[in-house]
C-alpha positions as CSV (number, residue, x, y, z in Angstrom):
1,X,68.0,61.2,69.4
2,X,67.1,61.6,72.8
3,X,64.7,59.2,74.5
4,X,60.6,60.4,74.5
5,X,60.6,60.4,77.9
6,X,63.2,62.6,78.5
7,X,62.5,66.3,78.1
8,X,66.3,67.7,77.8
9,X,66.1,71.5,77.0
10,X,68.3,72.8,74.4
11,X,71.5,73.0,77.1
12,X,75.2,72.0,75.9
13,X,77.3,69.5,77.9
14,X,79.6,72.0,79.5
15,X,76.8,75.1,80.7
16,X,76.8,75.2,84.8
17,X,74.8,73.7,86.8
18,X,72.4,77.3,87.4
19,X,72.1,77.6,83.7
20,X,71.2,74.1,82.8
21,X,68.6,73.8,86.4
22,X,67.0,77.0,84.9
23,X,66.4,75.9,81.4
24,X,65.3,72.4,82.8
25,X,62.4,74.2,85.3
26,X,61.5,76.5,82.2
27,X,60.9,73.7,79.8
28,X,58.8,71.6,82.4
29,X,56.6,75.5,83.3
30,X,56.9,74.2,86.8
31,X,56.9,77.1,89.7
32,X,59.5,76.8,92.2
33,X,56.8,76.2,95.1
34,X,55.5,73.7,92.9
35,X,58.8,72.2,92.8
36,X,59.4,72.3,96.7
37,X,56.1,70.4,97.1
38,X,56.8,67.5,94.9
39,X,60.2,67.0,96.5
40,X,58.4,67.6,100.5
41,X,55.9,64.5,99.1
42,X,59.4,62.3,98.8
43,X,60.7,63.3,102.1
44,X,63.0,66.0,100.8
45,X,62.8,69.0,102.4
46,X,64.3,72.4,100.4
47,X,63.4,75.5,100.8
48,X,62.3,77.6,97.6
49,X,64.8,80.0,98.5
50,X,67.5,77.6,98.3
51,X,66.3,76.7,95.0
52,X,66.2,80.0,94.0
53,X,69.6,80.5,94.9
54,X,70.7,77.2,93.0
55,X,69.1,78.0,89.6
56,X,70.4,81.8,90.4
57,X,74.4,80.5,90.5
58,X,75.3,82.0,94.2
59,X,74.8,78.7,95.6
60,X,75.6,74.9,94.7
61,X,74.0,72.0,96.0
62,X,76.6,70.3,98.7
63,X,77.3,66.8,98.6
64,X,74.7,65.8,101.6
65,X,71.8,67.6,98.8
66,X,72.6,64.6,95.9
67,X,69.3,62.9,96.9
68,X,67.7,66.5,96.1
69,X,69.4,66.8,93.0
70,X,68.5,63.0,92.0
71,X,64.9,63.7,92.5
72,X,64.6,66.6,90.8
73,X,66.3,64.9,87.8
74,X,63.5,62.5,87.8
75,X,61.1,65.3,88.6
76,X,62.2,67.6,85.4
77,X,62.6,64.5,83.2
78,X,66.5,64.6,82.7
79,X,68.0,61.7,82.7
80,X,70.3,60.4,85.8
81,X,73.6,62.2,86.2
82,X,72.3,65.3,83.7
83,X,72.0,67.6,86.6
84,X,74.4,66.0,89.5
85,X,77.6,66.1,86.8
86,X,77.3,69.8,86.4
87,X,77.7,70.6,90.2
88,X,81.3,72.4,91.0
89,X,83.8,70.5,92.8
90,X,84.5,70.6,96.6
91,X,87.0,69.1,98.6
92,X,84.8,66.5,99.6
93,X,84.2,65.2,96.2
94,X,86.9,65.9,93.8
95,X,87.1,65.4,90.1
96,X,90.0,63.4,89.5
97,X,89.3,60.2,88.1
98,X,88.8,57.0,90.0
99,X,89.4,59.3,93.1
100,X,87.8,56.5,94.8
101,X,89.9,54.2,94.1
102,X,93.2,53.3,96.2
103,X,95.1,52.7,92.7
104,X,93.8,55.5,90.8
105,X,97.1,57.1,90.1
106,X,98.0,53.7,88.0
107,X,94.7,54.0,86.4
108,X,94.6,57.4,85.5
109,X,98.3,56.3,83.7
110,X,96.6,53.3,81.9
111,X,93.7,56.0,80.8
112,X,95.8,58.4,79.1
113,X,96.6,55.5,77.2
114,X,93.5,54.4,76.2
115,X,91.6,58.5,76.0
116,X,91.6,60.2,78.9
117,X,88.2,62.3,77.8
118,X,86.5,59.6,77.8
119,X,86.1,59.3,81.2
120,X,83.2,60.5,82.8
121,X,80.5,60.6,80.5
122,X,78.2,58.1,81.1
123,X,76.3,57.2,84.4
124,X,75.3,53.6,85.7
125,X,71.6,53.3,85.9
126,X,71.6,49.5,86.7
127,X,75.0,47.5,86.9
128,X,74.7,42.9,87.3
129,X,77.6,41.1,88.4
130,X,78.4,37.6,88.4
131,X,81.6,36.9,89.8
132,X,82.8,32.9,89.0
133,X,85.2,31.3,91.9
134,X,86.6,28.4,90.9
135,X,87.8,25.2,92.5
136,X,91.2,26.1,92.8
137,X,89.8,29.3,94.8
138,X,90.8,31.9,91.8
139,X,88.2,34.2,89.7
140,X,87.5,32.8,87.0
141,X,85.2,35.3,85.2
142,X,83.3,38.6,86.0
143,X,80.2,39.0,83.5
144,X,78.7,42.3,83.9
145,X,75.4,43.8,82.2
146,X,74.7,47.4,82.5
147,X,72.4,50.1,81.6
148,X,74.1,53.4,80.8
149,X,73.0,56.9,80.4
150,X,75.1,59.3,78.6
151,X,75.6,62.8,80.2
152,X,77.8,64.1,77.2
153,X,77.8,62.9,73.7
154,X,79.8,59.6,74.4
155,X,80.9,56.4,71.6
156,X,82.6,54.5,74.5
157,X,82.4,52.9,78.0
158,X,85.6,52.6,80.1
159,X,85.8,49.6,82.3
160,X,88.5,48.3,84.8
161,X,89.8,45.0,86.2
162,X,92.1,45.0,89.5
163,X,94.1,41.4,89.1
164,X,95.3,39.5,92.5
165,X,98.7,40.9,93.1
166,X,102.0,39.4,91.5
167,X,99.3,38.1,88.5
168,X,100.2,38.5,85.0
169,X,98.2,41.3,83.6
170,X,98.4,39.9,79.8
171,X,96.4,37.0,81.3
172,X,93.0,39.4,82.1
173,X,91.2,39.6,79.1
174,X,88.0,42.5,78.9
175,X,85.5,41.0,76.0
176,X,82.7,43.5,75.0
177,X,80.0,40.6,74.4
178,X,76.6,42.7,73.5
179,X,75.8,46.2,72.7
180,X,79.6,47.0,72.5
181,X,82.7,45.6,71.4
182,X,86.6,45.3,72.7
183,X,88.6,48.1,71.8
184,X,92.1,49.5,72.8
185,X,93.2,48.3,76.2
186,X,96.0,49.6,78.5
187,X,97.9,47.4,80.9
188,X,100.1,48.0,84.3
189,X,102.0,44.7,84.8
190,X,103.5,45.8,88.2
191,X,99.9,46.5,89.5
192,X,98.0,43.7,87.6
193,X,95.7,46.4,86.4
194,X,93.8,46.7,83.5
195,X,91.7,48.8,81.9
196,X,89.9,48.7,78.2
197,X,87.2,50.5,75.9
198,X,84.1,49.0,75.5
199,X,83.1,50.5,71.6
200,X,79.1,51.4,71.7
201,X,77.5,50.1,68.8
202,X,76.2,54.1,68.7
203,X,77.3,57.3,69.6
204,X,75.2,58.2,72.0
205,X,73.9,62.0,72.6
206,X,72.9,63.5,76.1
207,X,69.9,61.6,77.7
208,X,70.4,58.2,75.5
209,X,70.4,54.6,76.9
210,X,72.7,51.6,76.4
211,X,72.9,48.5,77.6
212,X,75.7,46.8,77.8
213,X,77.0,43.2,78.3
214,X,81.0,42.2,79.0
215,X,83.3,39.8,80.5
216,X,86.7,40.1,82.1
217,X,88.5,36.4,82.0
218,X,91.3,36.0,84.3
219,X,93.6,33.0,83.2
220,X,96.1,33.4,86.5
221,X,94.6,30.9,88.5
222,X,95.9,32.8,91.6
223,X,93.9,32.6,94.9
224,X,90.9,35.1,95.8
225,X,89.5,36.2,99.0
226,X,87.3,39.4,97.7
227,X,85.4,40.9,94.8
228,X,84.6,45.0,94.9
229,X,83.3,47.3,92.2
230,X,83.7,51.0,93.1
231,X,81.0,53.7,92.1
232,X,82.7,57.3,91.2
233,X,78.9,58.5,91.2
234,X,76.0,57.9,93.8
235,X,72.7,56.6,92.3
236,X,73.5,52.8,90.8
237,X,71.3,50.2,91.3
238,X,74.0,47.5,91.7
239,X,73.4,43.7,92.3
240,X,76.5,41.1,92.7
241,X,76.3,37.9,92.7
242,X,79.0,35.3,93.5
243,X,79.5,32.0,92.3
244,X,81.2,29.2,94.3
245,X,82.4,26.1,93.6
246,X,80.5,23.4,94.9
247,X,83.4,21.5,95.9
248,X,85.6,24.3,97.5
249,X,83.1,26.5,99.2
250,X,84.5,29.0,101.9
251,X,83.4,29.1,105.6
252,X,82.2,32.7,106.2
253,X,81.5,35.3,103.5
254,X,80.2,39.2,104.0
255,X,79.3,42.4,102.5
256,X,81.3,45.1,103.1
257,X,81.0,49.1,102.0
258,X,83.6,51.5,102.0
259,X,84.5,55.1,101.0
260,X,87.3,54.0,99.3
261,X,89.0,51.2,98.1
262,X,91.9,51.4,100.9
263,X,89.8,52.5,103.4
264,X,87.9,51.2,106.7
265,X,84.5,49.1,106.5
266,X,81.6,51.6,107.3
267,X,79.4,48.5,106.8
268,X,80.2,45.0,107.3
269,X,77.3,42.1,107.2
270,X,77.4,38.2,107.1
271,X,75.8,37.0,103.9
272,X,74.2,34.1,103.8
273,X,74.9,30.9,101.2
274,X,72.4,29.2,99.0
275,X,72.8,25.7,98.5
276,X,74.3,25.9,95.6
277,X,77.4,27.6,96.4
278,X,75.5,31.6,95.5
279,X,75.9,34.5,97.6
280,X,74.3,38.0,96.7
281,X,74.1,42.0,97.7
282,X,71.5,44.3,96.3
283,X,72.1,47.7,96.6
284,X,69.4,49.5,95.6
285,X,71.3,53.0,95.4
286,X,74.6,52.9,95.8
287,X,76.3,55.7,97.3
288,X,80.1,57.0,95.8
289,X,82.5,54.7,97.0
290,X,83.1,50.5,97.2
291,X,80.6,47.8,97.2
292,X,82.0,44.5,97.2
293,X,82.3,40.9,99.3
294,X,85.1,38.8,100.5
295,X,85.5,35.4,101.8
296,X,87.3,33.0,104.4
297,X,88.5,29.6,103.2
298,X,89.6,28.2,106.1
């Protein structure tokens, strides 16, 4: 069932974003002024004839109105994503899956293996990494906890692993470890991609929570000099963490953002190293696009 402190009106997964913004200000009995006032007190200013117009259908929020949309998620009591996923394509922010992502023809391939509908269901609330470099400079593990919220009735979480390149991708091993468990997984050897189901211990319906905990082991050995996780949706609070070893630490690490995976730094900081061989980002909403870190060893 859904969550208490949700208040999902009776709307199914595939009604338009006017239809289900409607229902959502009628079950909340919140006037549109009302509305605009809340969002003016967050810094968001709207006018109530643009809401008007987005509830009405002859308009859609654009992509530089997602903070709107966010907040009045929160402000209606739908969960993350319930409102956002219903807004129309534009040309700016297509649909196709992992769109983000400079190898998301060979993952869409390895999806359709695996179930291509389930794509796209769920939304990251909160996503942990710990990223484990070992001596011989290679990842050796990526554990990753993260809080979900289902936007259609979902049973499963996708997840992906890029491998170095010329690594064997029968050596990169996704283990659900909590809250879910390892099911099917696909496999491009030429790209030394992977991607597998994560089995929810629940099918979950609109507006539920999971948390879930995995791992992705890679026994290649082969040398790394970055770490990235790319977000097809804005809104994640994402924190990575990266562990060194002790004995074979690099000489410069740094954050970098991008729109996509093959594209240019819009964002490039030195991080700095603990003691102990840790380096960390928070991110506290993470836009659509790449988060990740990389590394100099000599």
């Amino acid at each position: 069932m859904t969550e208490a402190r949700f208040h999902v009106p009776d709307v199914g997964p595939e009604a338009p974003f006017a239809d289900a913004l409607r229902a959502a200000i009628a079950n909340r009995g919140l006037a549109l002024n009302r509305i605009q006032a809340r969002l003016a007190d967050q810094g968001l200013h709207v006018g109530v004839a643009t809401l008007s117009t987005w509830q009405g259908g002859s308009r859609h929020p654009r992509a530089g109105s997602l903070a709107v949309v966010t907040a009045l998620e929160e402000l209606l009591d739908l969960p993350t994503g319930w409102l956002a996923v219903r807004i129309p394509p534009t040309p700016e922010a297509p649909t196709r899956p992992y769109s983000v992502a400079e190898n998301a023809a060979t993952l869409i391939r390895l999806l359709d293996e695996v179930r291509r509908d389930a794509h796209g269901r769920m939304r990251s609330i909160t996503v942990v990494e710990e990223i484990v470099i070992g001596a011989d400079h290679s990842l050796v593990s990526k554990r990753v906890i993260q809080a979900l919220v289902a936007v259609k009735e979902v049973d499963r979480q996708i997840v992906v692993h890029q491998g170095e390149p010329g690594s064997d991708a029968a050596r990169i091993v996704p283990r659900g470890l909590a809250g879910c468990r390892t099911g099917r997984v696909a496999r491009d050897h030429d790209a030394s991609a992977v991607l597998g189901e994560l089995l929810l211990d629940r099918t979950l319906m609109v507006g539920d929570t999971a948390v879930v905990h995995y791992e992705i082991v890679d026994l290649n050995g082969m040398p790394s000099t970055h770490y990235y996780r790319f977000h097809e949706w804005a809104g994640a609070h994402h924190v990575l963490e990266i562990q060194f070893a002790r004995e074979a630490l690099p000489v410069r690490v740094s954050e970098f953002r991008r729109h996509n995976s093959g594209g240019a730094d819009f964002l490039r900081r030195e991080l700095m190293m603990t003691p102990d061989g840790r380096v960390h980002l928070v991110v506290p909403s993470a836009d659509r696009g790449v988060v990740g870190i990389d590394w100099e060893w000599d």
